[in-house]
C-alpha positions as CSV (number, residue, x, y, z in Angstrom):
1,X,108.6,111.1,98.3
2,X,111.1,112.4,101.1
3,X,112.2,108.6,101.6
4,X,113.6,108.7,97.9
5,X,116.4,110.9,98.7
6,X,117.8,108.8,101.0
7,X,118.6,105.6,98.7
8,X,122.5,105.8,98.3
9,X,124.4,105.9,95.5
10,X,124.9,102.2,94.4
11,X,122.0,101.0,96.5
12,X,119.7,98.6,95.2
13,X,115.8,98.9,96.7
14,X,112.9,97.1,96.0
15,X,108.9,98.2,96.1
16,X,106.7,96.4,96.8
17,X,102.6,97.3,97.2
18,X,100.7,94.4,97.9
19,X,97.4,95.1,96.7
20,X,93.4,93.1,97.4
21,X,93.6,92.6,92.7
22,X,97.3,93.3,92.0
23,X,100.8,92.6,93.7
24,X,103.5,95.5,92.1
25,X,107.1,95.3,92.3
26,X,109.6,97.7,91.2
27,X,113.2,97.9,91.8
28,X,115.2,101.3,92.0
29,X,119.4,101.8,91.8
30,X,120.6,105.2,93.8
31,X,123.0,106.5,90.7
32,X,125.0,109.8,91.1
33,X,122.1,111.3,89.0
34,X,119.2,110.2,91.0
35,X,117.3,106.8,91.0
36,X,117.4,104.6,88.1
37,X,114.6,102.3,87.5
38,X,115.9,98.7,87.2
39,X,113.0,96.2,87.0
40,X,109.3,96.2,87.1
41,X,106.7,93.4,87.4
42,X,102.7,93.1,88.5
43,X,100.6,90.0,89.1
44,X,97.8,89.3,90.0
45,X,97.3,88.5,94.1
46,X,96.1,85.3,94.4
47,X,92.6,84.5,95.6
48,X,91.3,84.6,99.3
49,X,94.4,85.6,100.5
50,X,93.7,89.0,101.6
51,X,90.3,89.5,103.6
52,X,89.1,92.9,104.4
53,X,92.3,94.4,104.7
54,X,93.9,91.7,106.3
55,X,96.1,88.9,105.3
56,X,94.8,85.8,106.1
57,X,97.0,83.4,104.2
58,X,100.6,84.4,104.6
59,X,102.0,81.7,103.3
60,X,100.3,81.8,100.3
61,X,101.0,85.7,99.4
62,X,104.9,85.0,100.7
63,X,105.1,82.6,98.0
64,X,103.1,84.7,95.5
65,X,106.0,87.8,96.6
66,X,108.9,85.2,96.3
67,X,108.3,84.2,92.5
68,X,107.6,87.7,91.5
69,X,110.6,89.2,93.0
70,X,112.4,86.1,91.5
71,X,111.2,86.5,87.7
72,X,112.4,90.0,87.9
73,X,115.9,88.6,88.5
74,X,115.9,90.3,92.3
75,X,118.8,90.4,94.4
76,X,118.3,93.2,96.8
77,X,116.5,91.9,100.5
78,X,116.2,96.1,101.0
79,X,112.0,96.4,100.6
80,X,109.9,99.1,101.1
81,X,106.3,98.2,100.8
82,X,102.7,99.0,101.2
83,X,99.8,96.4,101.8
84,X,96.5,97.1,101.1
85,X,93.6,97.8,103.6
86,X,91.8,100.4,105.4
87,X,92.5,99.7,108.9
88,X,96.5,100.9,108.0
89,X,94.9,104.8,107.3
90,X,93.0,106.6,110.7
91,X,91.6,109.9,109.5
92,X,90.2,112.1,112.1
93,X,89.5,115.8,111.7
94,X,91.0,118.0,114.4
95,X,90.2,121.5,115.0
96,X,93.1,124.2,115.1
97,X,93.0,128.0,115.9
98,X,93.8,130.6,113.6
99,X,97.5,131.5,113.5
100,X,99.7,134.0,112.4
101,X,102.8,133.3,110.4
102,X,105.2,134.1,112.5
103,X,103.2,131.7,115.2
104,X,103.3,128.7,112.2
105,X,107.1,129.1,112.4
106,X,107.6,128.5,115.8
């Protein structure tokens, strides 16, 4: 959660994670106390819009994104957001020598 210190005070962000089932929307305030949570709203994604990991009807799931944001009474364009899929994680093991602390900190 490094990202989350950097909302200012007064700033108004919206999440979104775009799921293949569920579409979730949450919408944080920067406050001099830390973040304060605002609104929050899930629906489901609509059918046959997202295949394998991709999106494959836009329009559809732009429209699905737009009433959800608007039911929550949304005003901020700020997003950040996650869409579902495995192509948007690469995994690969590496191999690394052995190393001494004071080599780490280097």
């Amino acid at each position: 959660m490094a990202g989350v210190s950097r909302i200012a005070k007064e700033q108004t962000v919206v999440g979104l994670d775009i799921g293949t089932n569920l579409i979730k929307m949450v919408e944080v305030k920067g406050t001099r106390g830390g973040l304060l949570l605002t609104a929050v709203g899930i629906r489901p994604t609509p059918p046959d819009v997202i295949s394998n990991g991709v999106i494959v009807d836009p329009e559809t799931l732009g429209t699905a994104v737009r009433t959800l944001h608007a039911s929550l009474g949304g005003r901020s364009r700020a997003v950040v957001s996650s869409v579902a899929g495995q192509s948007s994680l690469v995994v690969r093991p590496i191999e690394v020598p052995k190393s001494t602390r004071e080599e780490l900190r280097r």
